[in-house]
py3Dmol code that shows the C-alpha trace and the ligand (Angstrom):
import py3Dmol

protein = """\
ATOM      1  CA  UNK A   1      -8.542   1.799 -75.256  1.00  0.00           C
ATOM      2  CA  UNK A   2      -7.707  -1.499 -76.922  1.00  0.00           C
ATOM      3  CA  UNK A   3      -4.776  -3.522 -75.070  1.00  0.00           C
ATOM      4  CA  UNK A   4      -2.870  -6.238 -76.439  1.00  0.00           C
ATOM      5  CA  UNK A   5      -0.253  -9.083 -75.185  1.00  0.00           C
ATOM      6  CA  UNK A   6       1.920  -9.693 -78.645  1.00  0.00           C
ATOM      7  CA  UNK A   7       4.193 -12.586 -79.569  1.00  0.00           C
ATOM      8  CA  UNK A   8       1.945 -15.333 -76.988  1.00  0.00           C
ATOM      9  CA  UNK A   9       3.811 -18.731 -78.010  1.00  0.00           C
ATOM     10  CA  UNK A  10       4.715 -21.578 -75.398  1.00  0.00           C
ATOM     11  CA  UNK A  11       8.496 -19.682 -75.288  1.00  0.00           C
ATOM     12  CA  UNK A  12       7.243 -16.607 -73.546  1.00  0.00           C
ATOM     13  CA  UNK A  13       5.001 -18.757 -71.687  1.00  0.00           C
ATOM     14  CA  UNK A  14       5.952 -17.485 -67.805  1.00  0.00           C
ATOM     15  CA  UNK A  15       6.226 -14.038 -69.373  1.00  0.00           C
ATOM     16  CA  UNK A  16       2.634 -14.136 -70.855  1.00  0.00           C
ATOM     17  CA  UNK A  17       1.593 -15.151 -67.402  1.00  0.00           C
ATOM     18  CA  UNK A  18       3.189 -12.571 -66.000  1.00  0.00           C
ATOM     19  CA  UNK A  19       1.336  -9.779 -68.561  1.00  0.00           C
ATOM     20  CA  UNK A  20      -2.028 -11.441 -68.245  1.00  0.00           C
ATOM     21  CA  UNK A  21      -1.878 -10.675 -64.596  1.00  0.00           C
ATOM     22  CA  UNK A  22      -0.776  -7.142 -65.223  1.00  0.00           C
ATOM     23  CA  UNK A  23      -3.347  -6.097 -67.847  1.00  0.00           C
ATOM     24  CA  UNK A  24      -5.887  -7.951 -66.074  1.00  0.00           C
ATOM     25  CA  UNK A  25      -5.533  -5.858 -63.006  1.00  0.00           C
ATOM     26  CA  UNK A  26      -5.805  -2.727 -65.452  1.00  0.00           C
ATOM     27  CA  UNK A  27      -8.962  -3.597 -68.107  1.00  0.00           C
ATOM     28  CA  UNK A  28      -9.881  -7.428 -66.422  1.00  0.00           C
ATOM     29  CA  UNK A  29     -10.304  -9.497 -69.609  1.00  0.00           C
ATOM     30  CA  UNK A  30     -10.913  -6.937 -72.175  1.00  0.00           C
ATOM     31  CA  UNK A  31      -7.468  -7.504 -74.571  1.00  0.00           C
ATOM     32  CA  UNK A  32      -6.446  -9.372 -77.118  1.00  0.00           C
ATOM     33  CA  UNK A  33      -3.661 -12.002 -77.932  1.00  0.00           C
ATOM     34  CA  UNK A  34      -1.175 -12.330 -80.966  1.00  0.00           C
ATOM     35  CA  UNK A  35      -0.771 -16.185 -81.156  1.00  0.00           C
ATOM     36  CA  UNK A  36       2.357 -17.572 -82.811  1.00  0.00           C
ATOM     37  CA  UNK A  37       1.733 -20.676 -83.800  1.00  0.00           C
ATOM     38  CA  UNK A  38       5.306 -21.867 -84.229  1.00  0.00           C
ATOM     39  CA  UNK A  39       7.688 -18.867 -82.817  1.00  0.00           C
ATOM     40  CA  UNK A  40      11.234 -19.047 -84.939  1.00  0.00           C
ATOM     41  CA  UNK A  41      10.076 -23.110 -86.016  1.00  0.00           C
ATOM     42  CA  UNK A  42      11.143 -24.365 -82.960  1.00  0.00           C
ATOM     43  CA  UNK A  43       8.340 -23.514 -80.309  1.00  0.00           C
ATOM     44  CA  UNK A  44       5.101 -25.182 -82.075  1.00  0.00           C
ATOM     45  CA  UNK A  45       1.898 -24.803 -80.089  1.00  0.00           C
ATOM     46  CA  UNK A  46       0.716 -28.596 -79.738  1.00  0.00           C
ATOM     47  CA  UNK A  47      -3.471 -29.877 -79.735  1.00  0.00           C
ATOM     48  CA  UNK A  48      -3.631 -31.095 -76.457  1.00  0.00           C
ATOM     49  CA  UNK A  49      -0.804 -29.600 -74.271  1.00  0.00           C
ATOM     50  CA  UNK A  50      -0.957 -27.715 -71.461  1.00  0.00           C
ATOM     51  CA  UNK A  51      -0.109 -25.108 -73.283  1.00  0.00           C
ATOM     52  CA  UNK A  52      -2.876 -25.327 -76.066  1.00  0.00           C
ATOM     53  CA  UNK A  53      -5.448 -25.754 -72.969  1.00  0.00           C
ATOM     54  CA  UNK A  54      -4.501 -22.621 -71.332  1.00  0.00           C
ATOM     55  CA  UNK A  55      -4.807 -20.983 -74.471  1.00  0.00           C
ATOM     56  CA  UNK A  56      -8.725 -21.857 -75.463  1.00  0.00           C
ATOM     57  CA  UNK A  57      -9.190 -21.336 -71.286  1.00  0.00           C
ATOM     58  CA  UNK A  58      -8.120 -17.783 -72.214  1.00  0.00           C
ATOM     59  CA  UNK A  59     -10.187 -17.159 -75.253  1.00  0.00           C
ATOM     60  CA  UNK A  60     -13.403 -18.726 -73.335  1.00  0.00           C
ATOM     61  CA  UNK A  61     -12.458 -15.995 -70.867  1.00  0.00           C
ATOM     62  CA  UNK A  62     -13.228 -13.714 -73.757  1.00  0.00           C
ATOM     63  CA  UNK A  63      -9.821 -12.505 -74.691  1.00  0.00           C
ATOM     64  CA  UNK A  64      -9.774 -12.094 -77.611  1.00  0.00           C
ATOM     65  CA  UNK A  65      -7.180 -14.203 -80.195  1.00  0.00           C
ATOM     66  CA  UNK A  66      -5.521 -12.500 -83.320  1.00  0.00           C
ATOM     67  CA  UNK A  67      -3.261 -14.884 -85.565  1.00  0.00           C
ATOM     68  CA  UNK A  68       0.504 -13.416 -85.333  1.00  0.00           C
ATOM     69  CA  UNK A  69       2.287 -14.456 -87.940  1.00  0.00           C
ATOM     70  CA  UNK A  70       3.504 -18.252 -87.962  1.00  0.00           C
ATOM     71  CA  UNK A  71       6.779 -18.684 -86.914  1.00  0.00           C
ATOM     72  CA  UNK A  72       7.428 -14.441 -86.866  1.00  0.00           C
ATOM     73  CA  UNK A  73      10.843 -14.616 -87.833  1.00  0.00           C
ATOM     74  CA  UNK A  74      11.255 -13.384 -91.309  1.00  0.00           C
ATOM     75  CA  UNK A  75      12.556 -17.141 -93.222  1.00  0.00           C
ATOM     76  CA  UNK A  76      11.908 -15.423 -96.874  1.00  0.00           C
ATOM     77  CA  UNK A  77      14.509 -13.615 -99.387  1.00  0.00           C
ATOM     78  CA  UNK A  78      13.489 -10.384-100.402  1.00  0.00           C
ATOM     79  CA  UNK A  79      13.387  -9.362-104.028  1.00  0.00           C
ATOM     80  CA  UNK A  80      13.451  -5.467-103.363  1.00  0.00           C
ATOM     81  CA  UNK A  81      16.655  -4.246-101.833  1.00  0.00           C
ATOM     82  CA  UNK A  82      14.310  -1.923 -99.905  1.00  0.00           C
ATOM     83  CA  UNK A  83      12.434  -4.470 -97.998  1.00  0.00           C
ATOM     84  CA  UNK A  84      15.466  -6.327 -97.086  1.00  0.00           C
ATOM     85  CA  UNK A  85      16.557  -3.420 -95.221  1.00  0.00           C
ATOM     86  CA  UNK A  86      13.699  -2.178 -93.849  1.00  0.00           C
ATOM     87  CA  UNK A  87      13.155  -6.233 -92.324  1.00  0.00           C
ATOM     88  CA  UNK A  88      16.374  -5.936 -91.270  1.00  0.00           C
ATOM     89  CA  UNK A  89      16.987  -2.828 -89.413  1.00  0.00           C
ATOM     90  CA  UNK A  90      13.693  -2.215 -88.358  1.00  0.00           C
ATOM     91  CA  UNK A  91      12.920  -5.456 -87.031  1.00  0.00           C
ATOM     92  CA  UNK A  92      15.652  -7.426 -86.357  1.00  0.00           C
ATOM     93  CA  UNK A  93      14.456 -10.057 -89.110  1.00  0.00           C
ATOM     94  CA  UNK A  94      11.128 -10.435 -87.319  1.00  0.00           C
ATOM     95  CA  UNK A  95       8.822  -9.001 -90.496  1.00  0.00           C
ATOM     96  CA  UNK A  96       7.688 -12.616 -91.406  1.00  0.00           C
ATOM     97  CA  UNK A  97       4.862 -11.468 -93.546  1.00  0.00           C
ATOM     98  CA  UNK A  98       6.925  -8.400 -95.485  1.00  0.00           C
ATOM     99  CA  UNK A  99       8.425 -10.674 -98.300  1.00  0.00           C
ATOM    100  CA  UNK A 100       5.732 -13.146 -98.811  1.00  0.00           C
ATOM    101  CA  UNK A 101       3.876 -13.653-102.260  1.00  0.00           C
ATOM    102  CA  UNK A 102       0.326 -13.990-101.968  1.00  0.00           C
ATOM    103  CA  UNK A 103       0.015 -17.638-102.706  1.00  0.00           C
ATOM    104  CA  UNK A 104       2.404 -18.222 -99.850  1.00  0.00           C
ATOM    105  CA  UNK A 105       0.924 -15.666 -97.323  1.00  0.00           C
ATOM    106  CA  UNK A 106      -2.603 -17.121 -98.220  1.00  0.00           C
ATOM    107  CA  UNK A 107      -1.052 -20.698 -97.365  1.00  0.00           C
ATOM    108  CA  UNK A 108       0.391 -19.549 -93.880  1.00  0.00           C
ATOM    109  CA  UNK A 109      -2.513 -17.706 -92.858  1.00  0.00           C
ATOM    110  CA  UNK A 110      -4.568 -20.409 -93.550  1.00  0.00           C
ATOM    111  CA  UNK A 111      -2.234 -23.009 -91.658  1.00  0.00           C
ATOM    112  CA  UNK A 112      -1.900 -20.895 -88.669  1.00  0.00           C
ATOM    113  CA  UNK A 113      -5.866 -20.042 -88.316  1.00  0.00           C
ATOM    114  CA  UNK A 114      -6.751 -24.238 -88.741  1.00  0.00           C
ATOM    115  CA  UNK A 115      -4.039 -24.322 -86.086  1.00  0.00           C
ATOM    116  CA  UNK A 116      -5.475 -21.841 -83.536  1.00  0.00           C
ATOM    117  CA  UNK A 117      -8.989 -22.179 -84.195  1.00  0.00           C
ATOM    118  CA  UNK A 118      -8.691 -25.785 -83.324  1.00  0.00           C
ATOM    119  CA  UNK A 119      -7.001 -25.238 -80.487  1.00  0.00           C
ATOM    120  CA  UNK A 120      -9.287 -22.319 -78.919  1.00  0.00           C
ATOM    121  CA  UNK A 121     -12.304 -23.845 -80.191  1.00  0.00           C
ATOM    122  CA  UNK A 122     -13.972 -21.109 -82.306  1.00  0.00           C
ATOM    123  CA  UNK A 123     -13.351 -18.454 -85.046  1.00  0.00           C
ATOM    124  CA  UNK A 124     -10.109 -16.093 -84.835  1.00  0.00           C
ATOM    125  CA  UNK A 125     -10.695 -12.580 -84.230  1.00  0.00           C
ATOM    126  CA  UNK A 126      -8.057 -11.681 -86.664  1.00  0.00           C
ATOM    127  CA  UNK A 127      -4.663 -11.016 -87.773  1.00  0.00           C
ATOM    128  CA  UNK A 128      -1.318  -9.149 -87.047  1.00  0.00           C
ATOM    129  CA  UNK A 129       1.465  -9.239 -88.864  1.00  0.00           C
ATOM    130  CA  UNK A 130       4.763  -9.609 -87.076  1.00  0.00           C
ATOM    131  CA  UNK A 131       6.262  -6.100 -85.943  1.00  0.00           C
ATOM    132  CA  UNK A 132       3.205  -4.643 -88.028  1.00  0.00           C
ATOM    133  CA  UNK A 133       4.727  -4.932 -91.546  1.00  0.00           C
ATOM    134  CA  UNK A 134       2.563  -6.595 -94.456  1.00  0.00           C
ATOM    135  CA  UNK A 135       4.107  -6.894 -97.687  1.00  0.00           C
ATOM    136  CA  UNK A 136       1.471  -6.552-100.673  1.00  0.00           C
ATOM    137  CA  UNK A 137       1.057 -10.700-100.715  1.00  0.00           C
ATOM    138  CA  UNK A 138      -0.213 -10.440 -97.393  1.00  0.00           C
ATOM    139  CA  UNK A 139      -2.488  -7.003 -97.921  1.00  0.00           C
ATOM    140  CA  UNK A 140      -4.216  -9.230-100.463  1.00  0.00           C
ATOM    141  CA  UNK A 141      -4.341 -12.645 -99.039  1.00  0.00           C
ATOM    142  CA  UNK A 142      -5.777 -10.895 -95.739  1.00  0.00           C
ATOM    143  CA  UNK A 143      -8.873  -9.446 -97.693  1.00  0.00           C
ATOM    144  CA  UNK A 144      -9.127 -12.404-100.195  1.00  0.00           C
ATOM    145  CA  UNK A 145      -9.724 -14.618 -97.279  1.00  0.00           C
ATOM    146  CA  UNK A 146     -11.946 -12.369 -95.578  1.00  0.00           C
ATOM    147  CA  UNK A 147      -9.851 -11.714 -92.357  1.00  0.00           C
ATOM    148  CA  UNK A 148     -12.759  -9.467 -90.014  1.00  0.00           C
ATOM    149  CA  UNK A 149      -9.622  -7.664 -88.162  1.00  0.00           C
ATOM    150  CA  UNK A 150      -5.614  -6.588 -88.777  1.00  0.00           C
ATOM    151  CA  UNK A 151      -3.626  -3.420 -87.563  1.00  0.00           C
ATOM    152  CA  UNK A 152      -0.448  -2.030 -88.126  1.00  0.00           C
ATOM    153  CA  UNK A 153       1.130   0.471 -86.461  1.00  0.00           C
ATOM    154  CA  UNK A 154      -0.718   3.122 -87.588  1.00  0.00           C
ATOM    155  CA  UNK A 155      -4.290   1.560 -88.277  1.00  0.00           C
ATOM    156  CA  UNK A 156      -6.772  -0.680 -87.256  1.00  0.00           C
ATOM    157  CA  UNK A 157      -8.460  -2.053 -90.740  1.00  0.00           C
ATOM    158  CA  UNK A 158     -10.646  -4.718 -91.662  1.00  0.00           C
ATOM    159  CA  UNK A 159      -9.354  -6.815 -94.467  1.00  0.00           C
ATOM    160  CA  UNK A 160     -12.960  -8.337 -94.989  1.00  0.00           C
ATOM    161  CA  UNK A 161     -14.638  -5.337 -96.115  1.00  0.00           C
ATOM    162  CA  UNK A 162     -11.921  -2.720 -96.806  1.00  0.00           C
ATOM    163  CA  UNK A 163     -12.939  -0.128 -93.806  1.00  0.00           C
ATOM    164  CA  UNK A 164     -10.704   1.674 -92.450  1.00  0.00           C
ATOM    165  CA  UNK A 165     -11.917   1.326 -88.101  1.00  0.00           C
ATOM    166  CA  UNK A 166      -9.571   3.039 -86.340  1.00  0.00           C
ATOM    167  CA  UNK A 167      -5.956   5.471 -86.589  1.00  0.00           C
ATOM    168  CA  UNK A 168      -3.241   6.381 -84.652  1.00  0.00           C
ATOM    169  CA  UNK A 169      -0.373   4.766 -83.346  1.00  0.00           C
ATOM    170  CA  UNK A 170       0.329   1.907 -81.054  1.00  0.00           C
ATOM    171  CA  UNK A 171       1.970   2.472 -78.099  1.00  0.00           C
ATOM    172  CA  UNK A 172       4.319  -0.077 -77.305  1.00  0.00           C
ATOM    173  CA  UNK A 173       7.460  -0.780 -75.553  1.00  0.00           C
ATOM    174  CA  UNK A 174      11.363  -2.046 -76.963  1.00  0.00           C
ATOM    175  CA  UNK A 175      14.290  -3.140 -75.100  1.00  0.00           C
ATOM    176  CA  UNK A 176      16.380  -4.193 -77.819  1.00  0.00           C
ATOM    177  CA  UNK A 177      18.499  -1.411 -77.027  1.00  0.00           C
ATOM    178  CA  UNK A 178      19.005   1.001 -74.227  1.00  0.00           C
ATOM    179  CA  UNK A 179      18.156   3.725 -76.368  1.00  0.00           C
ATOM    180  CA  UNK A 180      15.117   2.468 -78.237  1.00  0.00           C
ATOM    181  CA  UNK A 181      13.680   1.464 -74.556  1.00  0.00           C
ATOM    182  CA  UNK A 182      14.425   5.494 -73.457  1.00  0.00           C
ATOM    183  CA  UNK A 183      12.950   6.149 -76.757  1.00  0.00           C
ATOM    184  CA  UNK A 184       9.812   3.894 -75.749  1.00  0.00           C
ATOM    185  CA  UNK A 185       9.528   5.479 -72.308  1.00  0.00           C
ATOM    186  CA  UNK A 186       9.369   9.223 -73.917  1.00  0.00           C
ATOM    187  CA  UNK A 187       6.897   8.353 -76.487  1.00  0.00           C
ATOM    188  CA  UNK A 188       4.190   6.380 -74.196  1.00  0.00           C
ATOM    189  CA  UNK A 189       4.372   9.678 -71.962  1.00  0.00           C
ATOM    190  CA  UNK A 190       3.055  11.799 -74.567  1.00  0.00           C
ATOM    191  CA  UNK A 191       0.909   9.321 -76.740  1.00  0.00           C
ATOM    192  CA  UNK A 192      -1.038   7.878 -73.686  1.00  0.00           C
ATOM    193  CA  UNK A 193      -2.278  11.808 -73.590  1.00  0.00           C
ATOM    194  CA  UNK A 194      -2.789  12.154 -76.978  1.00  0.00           C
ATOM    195  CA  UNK A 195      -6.018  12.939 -78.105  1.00  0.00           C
ATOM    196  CA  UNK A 196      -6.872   9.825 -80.414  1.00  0.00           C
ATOM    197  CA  UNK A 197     -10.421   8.614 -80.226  1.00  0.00           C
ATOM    198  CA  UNK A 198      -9.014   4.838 -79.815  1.00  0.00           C
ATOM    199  CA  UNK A 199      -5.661   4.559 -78.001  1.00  0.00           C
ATOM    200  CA  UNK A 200      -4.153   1.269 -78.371  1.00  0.00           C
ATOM    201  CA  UNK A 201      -1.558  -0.135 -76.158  1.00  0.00           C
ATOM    202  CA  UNK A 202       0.841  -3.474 -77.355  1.00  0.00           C
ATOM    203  CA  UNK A 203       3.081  -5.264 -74.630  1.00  0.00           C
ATOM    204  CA  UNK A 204       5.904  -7.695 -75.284  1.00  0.00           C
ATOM    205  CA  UNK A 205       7.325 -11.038 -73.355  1.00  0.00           C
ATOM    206  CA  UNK A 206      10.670  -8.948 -72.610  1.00  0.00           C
ATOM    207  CA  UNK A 207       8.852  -5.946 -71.550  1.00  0.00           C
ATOM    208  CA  UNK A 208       8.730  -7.908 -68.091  1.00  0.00           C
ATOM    209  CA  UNK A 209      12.499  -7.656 -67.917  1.00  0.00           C
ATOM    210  CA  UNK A 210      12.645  -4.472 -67.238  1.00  0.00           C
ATOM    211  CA  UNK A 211      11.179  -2.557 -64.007  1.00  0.00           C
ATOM    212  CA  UNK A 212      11.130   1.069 -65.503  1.00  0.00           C
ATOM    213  CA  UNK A 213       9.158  -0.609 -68.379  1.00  0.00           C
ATOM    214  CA  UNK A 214       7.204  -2.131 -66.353  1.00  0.00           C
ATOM    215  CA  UNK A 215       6.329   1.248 -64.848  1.00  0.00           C
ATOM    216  CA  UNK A 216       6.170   2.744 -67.723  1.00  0.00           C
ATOM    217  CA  UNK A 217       3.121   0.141 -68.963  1.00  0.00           C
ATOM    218  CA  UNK A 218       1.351   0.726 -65.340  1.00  0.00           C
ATOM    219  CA  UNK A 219       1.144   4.546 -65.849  1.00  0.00           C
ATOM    220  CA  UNK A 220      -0.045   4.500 -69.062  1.00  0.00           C
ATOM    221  CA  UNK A 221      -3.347   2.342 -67.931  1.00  0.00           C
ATOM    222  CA  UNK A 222      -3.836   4.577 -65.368  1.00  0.00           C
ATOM    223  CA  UNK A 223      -3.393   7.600 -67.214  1.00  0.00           C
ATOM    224  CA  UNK A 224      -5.419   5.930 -70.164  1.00  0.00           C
ATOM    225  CA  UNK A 225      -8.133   5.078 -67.674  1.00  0.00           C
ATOM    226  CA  UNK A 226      -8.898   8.408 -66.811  1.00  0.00           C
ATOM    227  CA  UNK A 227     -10.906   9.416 -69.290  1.00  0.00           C
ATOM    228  CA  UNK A 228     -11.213   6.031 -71.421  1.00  0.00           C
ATOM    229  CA  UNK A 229     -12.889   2.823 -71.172  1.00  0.00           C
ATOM    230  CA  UNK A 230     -11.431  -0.899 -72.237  1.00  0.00           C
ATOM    231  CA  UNK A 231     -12.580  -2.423 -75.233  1.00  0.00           C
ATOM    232  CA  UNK A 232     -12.315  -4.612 -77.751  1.00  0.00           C
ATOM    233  CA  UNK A 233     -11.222  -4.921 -81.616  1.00  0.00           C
ATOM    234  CA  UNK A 234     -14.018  -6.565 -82.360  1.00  0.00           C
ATOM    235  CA  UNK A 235     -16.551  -3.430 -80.910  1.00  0.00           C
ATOM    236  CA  UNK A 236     -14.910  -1.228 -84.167  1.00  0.00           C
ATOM    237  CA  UNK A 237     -16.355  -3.769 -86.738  1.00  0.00           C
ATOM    238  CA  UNK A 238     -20.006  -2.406 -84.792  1.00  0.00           C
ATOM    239  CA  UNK A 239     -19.659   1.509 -85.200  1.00  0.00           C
TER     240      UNK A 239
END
"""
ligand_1 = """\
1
ZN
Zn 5.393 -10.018 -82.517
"""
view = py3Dmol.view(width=600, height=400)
view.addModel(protein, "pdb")
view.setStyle({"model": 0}, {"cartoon": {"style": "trace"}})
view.addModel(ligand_1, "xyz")
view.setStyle({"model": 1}, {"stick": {}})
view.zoomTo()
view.show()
């Protein structure tokens, strides 16, 4: 099982404490964290805060740290009709890497990994794209720069060498609305029983908000724990 806290920026900050003590009482330090470097442009992680320390205290605790996004929000205008909608209802305007070209995906990807390398102190693990959608732009600038790790919903890939590591879908929590939350509590019932070979598991900040959520994560360790055993991304890159 691979376990992940998403959207970790200095906004959720008392809400990422709150899920690192969770999942660490589930799989200790074995997950991974989608840093935002600058969450909507207004919640940059600074070199040298407290916040930035925490952080590389947490990936020399060997969590590991995926790039998510830069500022998540989607700030681009799509061309296709198509996309725009899908960013929109889907996501809530949260696809940030859906309408970029490559030259401008390459140039975020590479601001945000300077960013959080320097902050952590070593090499990303790898990338997620906010709420899991990649336009082509960032399909290619992901492999051109030789990313080792990305998933969507769907699949674990790596962009480096093209492999396809892992499939199946993410179970994961929304509270948006009541009945995409009811909708979340049905479906991690039956996927955390579902017989995938690699089960992953995403939380959110606002997943905290709510108790039968909450529950609802709990259950799905323990039920996940039964018969499988924590990892980490970076263990698919060694099958
Ligand atoms: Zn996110």
């Amino acid at each position: 099982m691979l376990a992940s806290i998403h959207d970790v920026s200095p906004r959720f900050e008392s809400e990422v404490d709150q899920l690192v003590d969770r999942l660490d009482s589930h799989v200790a330090k074995r997950f991974a964290m989608l840093v935002v470097p600058n969450h909507w442009g207004d919640a940059p992680i600074v070199p040298g805060s407290p916040f930035a320390s925490r952080l590389r205290a947490w990936a020399a605790q060997g969590i590991e740290m995926f790039l998510h996004g830069f500022y998540h929000r989607d700030l681009s205008e799509h061309d296709r009709p198509a996309d725009a909608l899908r960013a929109r209802f889907m996501t809530a305007g949260e696809g940030e890497f859906l309408g970029l070209s490559l030259a401008e995906a390459r140039d975020r990807i590479n601001q945000g990994r300077a960013l959080v390398e320097d902050v952590i102190g070593r090499r990303i693990d790898g990338f997620v794209a906010p709420a899991w959608l990649y336009g082509n732009g960032a399909i290619e600038a992901l492999s051109e720069l030789k990313v080792p790790l990305a998933e969507d919903h769907l699949k674990v890939w790596s962009p480096a060498t093209g492999r396809q590591l892992a499939t199946g879908p993410v179970i994961t929590w929304a509270s948006r609305t009541r009945l995409r939350l009811f909708s979340s509590l049905a479906a991690a019932t039956v996927l955390r029983r579902a017989p995938l070979e690699v089960l992953r598991i995403g939380v959110h900040p606002p997943d905290v908000r709510h108790p039968a959520l909450l529950k609802s994560i709990d259950g799905t360790f323990r039920a996940a724990s039964r018969t499988r055993r924590p990892g980490r991304y970076s263990d698919l890159l060694e099958r």
